[in-house]
C-alpha positions as CSV (number, residue, x, y, z in Angstrom):
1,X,-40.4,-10.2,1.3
2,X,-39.9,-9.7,5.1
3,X,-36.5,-9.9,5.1
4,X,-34.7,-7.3,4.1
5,X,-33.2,-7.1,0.4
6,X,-29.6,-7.0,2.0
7,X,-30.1,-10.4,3.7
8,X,-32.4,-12.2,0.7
9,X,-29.2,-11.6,-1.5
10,X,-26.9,-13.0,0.8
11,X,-24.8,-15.7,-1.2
12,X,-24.1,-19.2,0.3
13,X,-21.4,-20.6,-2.0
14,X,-17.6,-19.0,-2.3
15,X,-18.8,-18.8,-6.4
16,X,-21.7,-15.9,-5.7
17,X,-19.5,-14.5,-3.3
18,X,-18.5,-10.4,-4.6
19,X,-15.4,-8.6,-3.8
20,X,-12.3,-9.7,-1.2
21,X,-10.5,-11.4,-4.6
22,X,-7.1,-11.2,-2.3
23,X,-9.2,-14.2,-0.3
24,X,-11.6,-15.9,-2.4
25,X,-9.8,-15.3,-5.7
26,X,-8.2,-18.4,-7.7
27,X,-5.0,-18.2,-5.3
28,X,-6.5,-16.8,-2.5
29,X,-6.6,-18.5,0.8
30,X,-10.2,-18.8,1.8
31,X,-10.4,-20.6,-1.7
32,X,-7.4,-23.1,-0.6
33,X,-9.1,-23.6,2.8
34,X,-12.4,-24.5,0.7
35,X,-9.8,-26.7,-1.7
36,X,-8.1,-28.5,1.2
37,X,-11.0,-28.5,3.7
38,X,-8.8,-27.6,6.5
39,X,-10.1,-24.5,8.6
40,X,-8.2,-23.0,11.1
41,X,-9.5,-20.4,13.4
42,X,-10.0,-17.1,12.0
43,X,-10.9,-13.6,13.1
44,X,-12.0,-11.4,9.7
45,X,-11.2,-8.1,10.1
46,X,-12.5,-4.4,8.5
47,X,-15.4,-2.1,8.2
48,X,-18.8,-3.0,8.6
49,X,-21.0,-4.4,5.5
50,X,-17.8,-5.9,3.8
51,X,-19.3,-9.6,3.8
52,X,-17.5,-10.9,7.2
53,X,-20.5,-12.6,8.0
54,X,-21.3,-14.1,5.1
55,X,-18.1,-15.4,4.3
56,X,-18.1,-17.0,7.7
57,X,-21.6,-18.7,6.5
58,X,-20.0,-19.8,3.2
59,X,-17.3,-21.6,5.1
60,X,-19.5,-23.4,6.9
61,X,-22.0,-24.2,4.1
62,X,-18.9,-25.6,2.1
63,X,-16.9,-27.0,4.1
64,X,-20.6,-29.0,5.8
65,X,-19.6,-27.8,9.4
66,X,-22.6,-27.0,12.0
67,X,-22.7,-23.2,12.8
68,X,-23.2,-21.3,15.5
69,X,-23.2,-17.5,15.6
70,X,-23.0,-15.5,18.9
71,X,-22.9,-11.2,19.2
72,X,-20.6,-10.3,21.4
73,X,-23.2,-7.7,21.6
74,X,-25.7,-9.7,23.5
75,X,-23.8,-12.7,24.6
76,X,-22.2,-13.8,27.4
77,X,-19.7,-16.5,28.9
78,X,-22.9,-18.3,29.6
79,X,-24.3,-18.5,26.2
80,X,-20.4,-19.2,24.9
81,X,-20.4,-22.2,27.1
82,X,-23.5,-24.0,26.1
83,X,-22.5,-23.6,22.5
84,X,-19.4,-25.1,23.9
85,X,-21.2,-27.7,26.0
86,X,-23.4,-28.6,22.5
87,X,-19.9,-28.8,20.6
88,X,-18.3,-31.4,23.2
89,X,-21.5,-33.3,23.0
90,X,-21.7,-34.1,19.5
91,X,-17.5,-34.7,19.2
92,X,-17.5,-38.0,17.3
93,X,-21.1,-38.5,17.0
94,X,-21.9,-39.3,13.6
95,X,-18.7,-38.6,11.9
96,X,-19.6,-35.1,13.3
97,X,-17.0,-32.4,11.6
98,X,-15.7,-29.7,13.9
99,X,-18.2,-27.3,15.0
100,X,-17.8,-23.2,13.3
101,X,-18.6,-20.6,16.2
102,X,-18.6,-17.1,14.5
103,X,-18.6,-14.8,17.4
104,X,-19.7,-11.2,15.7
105,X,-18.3,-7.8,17.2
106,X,-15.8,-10.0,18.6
107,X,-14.1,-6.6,19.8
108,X,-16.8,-6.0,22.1
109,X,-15.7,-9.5,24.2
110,X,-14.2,-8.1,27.8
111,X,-10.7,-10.1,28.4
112,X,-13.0,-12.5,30.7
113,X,-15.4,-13.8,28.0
114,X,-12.4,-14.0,25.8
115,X,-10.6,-16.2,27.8
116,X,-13.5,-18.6,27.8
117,X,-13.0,-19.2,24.1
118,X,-9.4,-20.4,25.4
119,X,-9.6,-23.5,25.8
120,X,-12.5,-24.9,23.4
121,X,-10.0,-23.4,20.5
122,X,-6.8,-24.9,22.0
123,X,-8.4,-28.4,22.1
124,X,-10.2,-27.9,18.6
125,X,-13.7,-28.4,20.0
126,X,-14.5,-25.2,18.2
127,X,-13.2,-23.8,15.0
128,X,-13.3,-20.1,16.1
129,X,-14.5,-17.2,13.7
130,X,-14.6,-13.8,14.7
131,X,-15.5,-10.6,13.0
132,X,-13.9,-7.5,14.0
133,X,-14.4,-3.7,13.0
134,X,-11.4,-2.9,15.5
135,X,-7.6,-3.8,14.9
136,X,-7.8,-7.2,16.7
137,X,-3.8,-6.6,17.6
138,X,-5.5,-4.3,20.2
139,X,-9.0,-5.7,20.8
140,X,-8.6,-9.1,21.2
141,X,-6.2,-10.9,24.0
142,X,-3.0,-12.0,23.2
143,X,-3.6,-15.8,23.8
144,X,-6.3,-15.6,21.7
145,X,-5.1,-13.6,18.5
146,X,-1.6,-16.2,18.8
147,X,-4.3,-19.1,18.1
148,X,-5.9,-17.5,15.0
149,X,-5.1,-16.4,11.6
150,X,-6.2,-12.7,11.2
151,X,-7.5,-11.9,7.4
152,X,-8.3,-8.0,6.6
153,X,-11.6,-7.5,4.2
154,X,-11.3,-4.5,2.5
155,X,-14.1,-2.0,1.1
156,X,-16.0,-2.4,-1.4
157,X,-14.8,-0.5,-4.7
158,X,-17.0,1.5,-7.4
159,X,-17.1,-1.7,-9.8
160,X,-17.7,-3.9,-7.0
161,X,-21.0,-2.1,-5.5
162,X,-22.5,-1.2,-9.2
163,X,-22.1,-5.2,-9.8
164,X,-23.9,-6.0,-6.2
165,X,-26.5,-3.2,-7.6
166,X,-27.4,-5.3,-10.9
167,X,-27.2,-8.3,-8.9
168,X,-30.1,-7.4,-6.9
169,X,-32.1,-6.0,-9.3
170,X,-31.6,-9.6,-11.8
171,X,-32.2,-11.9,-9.0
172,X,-34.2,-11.0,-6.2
173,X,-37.8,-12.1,-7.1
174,X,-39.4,-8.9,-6.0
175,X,-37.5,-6.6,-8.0
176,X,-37.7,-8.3,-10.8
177,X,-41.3,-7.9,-10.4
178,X,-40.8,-3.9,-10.9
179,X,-39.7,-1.9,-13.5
180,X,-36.9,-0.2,-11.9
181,X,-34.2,1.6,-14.0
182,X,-30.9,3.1,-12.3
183,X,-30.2,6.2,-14.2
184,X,-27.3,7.6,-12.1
185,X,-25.8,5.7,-8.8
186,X,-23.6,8.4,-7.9
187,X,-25.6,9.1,-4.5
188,X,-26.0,5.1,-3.7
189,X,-22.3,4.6,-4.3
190,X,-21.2,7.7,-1.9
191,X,-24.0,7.1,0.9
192,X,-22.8,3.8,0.8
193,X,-19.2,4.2,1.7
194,X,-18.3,0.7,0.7
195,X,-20.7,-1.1,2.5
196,X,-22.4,-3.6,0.6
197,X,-25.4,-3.8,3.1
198,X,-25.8,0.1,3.4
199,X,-26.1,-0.1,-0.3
200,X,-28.9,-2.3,-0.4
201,X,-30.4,-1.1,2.2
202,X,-30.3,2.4,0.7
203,X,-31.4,0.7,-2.5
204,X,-34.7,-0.5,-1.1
205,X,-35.9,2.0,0.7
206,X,-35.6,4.4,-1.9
207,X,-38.0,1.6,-3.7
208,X,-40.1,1.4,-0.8
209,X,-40.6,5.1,-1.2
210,X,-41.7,5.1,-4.6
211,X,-44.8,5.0,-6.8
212,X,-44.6,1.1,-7.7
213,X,-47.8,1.3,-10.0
214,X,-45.2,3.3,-12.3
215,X,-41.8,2.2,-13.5
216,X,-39.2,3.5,-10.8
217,X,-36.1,5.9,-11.7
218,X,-33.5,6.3,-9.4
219,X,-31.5,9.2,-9.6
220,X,-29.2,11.6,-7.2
221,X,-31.8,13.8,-6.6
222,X,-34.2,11.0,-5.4
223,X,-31.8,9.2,-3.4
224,X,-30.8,12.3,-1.8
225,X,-34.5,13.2,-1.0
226,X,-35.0,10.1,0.5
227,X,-32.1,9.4,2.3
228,X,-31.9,13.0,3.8
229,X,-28.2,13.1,3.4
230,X,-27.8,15.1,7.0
231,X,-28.5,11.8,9.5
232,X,-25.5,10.3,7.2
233,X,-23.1,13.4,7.3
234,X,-20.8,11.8,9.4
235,X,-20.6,7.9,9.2
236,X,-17.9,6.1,10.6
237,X,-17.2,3.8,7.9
238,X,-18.0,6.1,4.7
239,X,-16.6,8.9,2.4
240,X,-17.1,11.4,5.3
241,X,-15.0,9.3,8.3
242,X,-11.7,9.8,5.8
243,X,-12.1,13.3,5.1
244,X,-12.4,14.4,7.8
245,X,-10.2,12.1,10.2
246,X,-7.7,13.8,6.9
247,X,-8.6,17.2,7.8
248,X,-7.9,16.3,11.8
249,X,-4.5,14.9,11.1
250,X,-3.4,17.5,8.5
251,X,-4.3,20.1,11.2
252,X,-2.3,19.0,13.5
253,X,0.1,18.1,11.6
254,X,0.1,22.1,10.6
255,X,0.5,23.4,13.6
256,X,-3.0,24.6,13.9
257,X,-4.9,23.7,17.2
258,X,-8.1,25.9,16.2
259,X,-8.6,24.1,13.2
260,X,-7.5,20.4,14.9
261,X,-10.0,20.9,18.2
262,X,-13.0,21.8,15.5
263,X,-12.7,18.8,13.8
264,X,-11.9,16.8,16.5
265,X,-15.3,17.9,17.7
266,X,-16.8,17.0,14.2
267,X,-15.6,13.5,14.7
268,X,-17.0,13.2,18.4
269,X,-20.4,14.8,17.9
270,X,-20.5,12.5,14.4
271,X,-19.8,9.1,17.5
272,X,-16.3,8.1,16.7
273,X,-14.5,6.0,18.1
274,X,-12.8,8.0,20.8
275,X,-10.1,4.6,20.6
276,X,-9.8,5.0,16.9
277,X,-9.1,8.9,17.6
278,X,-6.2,8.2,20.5
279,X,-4.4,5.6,18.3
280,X,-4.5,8.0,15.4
281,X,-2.8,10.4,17.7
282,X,-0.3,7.8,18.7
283,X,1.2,7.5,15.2
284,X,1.0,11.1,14.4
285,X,3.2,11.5,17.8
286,X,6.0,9.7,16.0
287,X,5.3,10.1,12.3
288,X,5.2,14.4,12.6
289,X,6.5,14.9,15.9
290,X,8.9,12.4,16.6
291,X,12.4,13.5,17.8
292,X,11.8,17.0,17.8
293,X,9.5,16.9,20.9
294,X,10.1,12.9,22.3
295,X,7.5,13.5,25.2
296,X,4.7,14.3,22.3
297,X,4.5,10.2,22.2
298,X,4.9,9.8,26.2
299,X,1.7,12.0,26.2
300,X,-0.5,10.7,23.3
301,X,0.1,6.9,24.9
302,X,-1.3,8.4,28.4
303,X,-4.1,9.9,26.6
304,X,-4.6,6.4,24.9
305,X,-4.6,5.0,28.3
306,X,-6.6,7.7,29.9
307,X,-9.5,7.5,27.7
308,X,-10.3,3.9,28.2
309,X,-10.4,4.7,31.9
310,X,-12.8,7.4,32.0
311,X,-14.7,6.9,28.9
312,X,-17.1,9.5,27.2
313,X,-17.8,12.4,27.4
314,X,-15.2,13.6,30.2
315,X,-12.7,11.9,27.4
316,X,-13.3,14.7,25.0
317,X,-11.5,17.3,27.5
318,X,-8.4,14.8,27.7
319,X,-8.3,14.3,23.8
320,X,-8.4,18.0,23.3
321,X,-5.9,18.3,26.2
322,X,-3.6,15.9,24.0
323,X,-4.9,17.7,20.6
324,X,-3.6,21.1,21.1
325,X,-0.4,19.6,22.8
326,X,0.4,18.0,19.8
327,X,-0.8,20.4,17.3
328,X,1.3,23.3,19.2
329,X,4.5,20.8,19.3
330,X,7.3,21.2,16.8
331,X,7.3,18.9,13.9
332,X,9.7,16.3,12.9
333,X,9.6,13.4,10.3
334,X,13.2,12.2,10.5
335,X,12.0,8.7,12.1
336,X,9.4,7.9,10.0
337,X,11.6,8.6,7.0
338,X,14.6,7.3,8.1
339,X,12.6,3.7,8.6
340,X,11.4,4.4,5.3
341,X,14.9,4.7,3.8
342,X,15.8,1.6,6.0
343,X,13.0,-1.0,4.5
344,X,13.6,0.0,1.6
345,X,17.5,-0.5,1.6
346,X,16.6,-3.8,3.2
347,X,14.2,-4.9,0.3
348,X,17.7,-3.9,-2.3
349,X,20.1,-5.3,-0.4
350,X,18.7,-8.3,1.3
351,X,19.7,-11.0,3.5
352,X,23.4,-9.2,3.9
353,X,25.6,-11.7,6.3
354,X,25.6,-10.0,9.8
355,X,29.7,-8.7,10.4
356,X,31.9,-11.3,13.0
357,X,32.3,-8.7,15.1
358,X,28.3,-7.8,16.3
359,X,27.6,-11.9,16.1
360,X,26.3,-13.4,19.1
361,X,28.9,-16.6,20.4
362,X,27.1,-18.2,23.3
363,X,29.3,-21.4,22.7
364,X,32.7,-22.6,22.3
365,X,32.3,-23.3,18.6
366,X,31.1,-19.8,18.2
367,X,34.1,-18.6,19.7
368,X,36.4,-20.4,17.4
369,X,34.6,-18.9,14.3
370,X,35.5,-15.3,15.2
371,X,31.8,-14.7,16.4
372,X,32.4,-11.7,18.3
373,X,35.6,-11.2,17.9
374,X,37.0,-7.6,17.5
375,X,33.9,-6.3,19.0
376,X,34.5,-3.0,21.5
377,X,32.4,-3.2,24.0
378,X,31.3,0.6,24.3
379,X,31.6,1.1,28.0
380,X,35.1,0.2,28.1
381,X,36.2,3.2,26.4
382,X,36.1,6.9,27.0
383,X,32.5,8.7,26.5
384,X,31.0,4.7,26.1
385,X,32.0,5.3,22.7
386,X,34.2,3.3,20.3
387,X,34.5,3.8,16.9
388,X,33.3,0.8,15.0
389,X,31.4,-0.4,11.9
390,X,27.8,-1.7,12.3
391,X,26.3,-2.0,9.7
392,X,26.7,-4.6,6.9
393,X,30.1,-3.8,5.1
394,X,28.8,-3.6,1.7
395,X,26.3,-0.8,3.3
396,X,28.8,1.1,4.7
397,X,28.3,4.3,3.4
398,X,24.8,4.8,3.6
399,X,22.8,7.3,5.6
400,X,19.7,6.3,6.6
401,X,18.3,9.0,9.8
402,X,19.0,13.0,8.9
403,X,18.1,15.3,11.3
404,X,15.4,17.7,10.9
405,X,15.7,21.8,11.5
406,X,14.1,21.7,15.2
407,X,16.2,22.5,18.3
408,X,16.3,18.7,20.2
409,X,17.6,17.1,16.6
410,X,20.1,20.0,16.4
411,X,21.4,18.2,19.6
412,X,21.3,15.0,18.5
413,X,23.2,16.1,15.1
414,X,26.3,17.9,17.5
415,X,26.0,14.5,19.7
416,X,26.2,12.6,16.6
417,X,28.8,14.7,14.9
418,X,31.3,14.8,17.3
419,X,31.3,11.0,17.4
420,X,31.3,10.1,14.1
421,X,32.9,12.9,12.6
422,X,33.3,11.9,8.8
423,X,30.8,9.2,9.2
424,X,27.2,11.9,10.0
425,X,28.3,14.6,8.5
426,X,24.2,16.1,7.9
């Protein structure tokens, strides 16, 4: 009973394992890794309490490989390098298979402790596994990411968490040994947020608070009273980390830097992620501001940049700098829709030939074939313009980018205009 209830129901086989079907379904790849017994180095990413670890554990517990977990919390290159050292060692011992080291919070590595894992992957003394909260394409090095295969968990849904919640209460010895009836698990599913472990953990010390000479009810209102919902207003991974990260966006995105600075301070004062809050502003650059103010992006990149400089809290007044830049910028979704128009004209039309003209001819072959042939090279000609055909004959006479109503695409639609004529008429 010491350990907690979250940890007691912790599954070891891929069978007892809940939710992630896109991975451990029939067709899903952790199953044909199981199937095939061939493990390649992996970094599991997505919010916390999504079963990262523990389907790290399964691997190893079905695939018979020795484990060994680090936190990139409260490890160093030192402790990487004896797990390393013990790896080596036992190489070919005993018919010894490859050695699992699941490096948690991998994120949280500096590029120097990453680069330590380098080697030990690249000459498969390891099998790597990390688990990541943060978008490894911008947490973990380069060399690293090219060496593993990246999986996304996602949340836990309604059906999913009220399945872990019978679960518990069927098989854990010690609440089978109470009476314990779950009359409404709208507060358990909400605190939760998707996380199976906050669930549990929620779950038991609403228990724990209870009168166990008596059969236990759980309800809202008790969960609630427990809990005190306040402390959880604002968690990172939960109900409230959408809404209002929604709110933030849409308030920029309105032209409102009152409403965008308030809930950026919501987020900062909940502990966001001030990285998580920069990127955010990096797409909104492009997606709402885009080509009607170009230097909106320059700025939230810098900001981006900035913040990882100076950290918290002198990073507030540079996100709020940023914030009301953006917020007071014109708006413009003309790129985001016109790439939207383009993948999906790509997904109709598919793999259209690419016209002679715009084909590359590095050789003599080439050449002969009409690669390149007719092509105007633009800077021969008048303006570095000359009227030609791009795009895929048979798509001809679509029109994928329209300008918005804002003064810098009205210059881009004259620009465009004049040289086109017939061709972008808006």
């Amino acid at each position: 009973m010491n350990a907690p209830l979250a940890e007691r129901l912790r599954p070891s086989k891929l069978k007892d394992y809940i939710g992630q079907e896109h991975l451990v379904g029939k067709n899903g790849v952790i199953t044909k890794i199981v199937v095939q017994n061939s493990l390649p180095s992996i970094i599991f990413w997505g919010s916390p309490g999504i079963g990262k670890t523990t389907l790290a554990q399964i691997l190893a517990n079905e695939l018979e490989r020795p484990f060994y977990k680090l936190s990139a919390i409260s490890s160093g290159v030192k402790d990487i390098r004896s797990v390393i050292g013990k790896a080596k060692q036992s190489d070919g011992l005993f018919n010894q298979k490859t050695p699992i080291l699941f490096i948690d919070e991998i994120h949280r590595f500096s590029k120097s402790q990453q680069d330590s894992l380098l080697e030990a992957v690249e000459k498969g003394w390891v099998t790597l596994i990390g688990a990541t909260t943060e978008n490894p394409s911008f947490e973990v090095i380069s060399a690293l990411l090219s060496r593993c295969q990246v999986y996304t968990l996602r949340p836990f849904g309604k059906a999913q968490l009220q399945l872990l919640l019978q679960k518990a209460l069927k098989e854990d010895k010690y609440l089978r040994s109470l009476e314990i009836n779950i009359s409404e698990d709208k507060a358990l599913l909400r605190l939760s947020g998707g996380d199976a472990r906050k669930l549990l953990n929620i779950l038991e010390l609403v228990i724990n608070n209870s009168d166990l000479s008596k059969p236990i009810v759980i309800n809202d209102k008790n969960v609630y009273e427990v809990v005190q919902e306040k402390p959880l207003k604002y968690d990172k991974s939960g109900e409230q980390h959408y809404d209002i990260i929604s709110a933030f966006i849409k308030s920029i995105r309105g032209s409102d830097p009152n409403a965008a600075v308030y809930w950026l301070a919501r987020m900062l004062e909940g502990g966001e992620d001030i990285k998580f809050i920069a990127r955010r502003l990096i797409i909104l650059a492009s997606e709402d501001i885009g080509l009607a103010n170009p230097t909106a992006l320059v700025m939230a990149n810098n900001t981006f940049q900035a913040i990882n400089v100076i950290g918290m809290p002198e990073a507030r007044i540079v996100l709020s700098q940023c914030v009301i830049y953006l917020a007071s910028s014109p708006k413009s979704n003309s790129a985001y829709m016109a790439i939207n128009r383009a993948m999906e004209l790509v997904k109709k039309s598919g793999d259209l030939d690419v016209p002679l003209s715009l084909r590359n001819a590095p050789t003599k072959l080439m050449k002969d074939l009409d690669y390149g042939k007719d092509y105007p090279y633009a800077h021969d000609y008048a303006g570095h313009f000359a009227y030609h055909e791009f795009m895929p004959k048979e798509l001809s006479s679509e029109t994928l980018y329209l300008t918005a109503d804002n003064a810098k695409e009205k210059h881009l639609k004259d620009f465009l205009e004049r040289r086109w004529k017939d061709k972008y008429q808006f």
